[in-house]
C-alpha positions as CSV (number, residue, x, y, z in Angstrom):
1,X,30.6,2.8,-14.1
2,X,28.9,5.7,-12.8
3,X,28.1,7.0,-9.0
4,X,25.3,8.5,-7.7
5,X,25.0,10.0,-4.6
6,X,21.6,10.3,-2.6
7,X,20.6,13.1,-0.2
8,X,24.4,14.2,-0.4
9,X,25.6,16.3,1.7
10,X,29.0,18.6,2.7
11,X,30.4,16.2,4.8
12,X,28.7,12.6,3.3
13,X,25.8,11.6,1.5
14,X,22.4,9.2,2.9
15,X,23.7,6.7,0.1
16,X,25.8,5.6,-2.8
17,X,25.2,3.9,-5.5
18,X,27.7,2.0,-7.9
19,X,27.0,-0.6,-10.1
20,X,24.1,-3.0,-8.2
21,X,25.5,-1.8,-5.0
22,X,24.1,0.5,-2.5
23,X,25.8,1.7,0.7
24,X,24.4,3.4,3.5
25,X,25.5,6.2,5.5
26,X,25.1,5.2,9.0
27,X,21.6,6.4,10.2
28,X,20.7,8.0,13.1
29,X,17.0,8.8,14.3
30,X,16.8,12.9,14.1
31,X,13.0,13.2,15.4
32,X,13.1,10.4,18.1
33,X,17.0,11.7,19.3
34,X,16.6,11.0,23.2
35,X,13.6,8.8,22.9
36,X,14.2,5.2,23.9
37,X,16.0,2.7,21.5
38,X,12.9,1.0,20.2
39,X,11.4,4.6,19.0
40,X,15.2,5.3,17.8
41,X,15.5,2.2,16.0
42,X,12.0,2.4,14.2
43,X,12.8,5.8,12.8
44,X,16.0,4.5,11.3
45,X,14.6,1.8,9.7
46,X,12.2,3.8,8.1
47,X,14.8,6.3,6.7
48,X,16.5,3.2,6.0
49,X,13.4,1.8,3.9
50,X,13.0,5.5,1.6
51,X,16.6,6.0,1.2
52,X,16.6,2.1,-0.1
53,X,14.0,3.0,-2.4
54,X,15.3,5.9,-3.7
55,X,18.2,3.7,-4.9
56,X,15.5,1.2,-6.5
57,X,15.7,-1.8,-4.2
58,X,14.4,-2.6,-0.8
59,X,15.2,-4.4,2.6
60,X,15.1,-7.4,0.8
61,X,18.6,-6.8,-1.0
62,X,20.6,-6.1,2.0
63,X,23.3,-8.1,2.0
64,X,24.9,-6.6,5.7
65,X,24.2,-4.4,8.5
66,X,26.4,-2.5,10.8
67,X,24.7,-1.5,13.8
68,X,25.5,0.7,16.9
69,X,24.3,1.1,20.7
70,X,25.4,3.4,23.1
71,X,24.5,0.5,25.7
72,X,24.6,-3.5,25.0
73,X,21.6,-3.8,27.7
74,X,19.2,-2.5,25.2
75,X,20.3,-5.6,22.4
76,X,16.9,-7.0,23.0
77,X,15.1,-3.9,23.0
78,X,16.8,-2.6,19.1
79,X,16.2,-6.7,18.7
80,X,12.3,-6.5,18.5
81,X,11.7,-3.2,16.5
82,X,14.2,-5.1,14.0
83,X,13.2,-8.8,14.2
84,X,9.7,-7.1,12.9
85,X,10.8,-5.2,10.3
86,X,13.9,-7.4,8.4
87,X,12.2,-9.4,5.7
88,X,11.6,-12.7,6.4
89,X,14.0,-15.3,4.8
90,X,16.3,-12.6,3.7
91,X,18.4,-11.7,7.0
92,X,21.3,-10.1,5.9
93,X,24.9,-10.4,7.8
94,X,25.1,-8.4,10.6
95,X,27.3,-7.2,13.2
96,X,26.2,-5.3,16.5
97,X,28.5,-3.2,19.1
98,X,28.6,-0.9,21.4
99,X,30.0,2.5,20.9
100,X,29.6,6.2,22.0
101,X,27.7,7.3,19.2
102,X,28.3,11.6,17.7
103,X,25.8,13.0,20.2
104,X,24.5,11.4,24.1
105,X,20.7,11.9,22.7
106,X,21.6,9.3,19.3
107,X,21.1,5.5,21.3
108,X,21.6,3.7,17.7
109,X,22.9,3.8,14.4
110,X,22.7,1.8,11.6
111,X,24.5,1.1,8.3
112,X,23.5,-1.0,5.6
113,X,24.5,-2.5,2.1
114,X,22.5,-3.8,-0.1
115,X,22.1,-4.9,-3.9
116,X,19.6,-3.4,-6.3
């Protein structure tokens, strides 16, 4: 079975791809870095959205979701940007924590897998 790798990079790649499976690199919001969480959270669902469709599926196909806050009193605020944007009748699993994240400016990360 082969691999491909998406946006890769030295140190990881945006996705990978093997067999009907696609795994995300957590995401992190480059433009919106020290911007609230719900600007934070929208960019990353839209890298999210072109680095699915790069690997020929959509949100619709994930199957679980990793997500990461740098502060537990913003669940509600990451809640809304996502609650509008994860297609309806096709929530994925999904676990959410709090975590220092690589830089102070990142507020959220995401990772996702999904099937093609």
């Amino acid at each position: 079975m082969t691999i491909q790798r998406i946006k890769p990079g030295p140190r990881m790649s945006g996705a990978v791809v093997h067999g009907n499976t696609v795994y995300l690199a957590g995401q992190v919001a480059n433009q919106t870095a020290g911007q609230s969480v719900a600007e934070q959270t929208k960019e990353i669902l839209s890298i999210i959205d072109g680095l699915l469709s790069e690997a020929g599926t959509d949100k619709s196909k994930i199957l679980m979701a990793n997500i990461w806050l740098t502060d537990m009193g913003t669940f509600q605020e990451m809640n809304a940007v996502w609650d509008a944007w994860v297609s309806a009748g096709n929530t994925p699993a999904r676990a959410t924590v709090e975590a220092k994240l690589a830089a102070p400016a990142f507020k959220v990360e995401i990772a996702v897998i999904a099937a093609k």
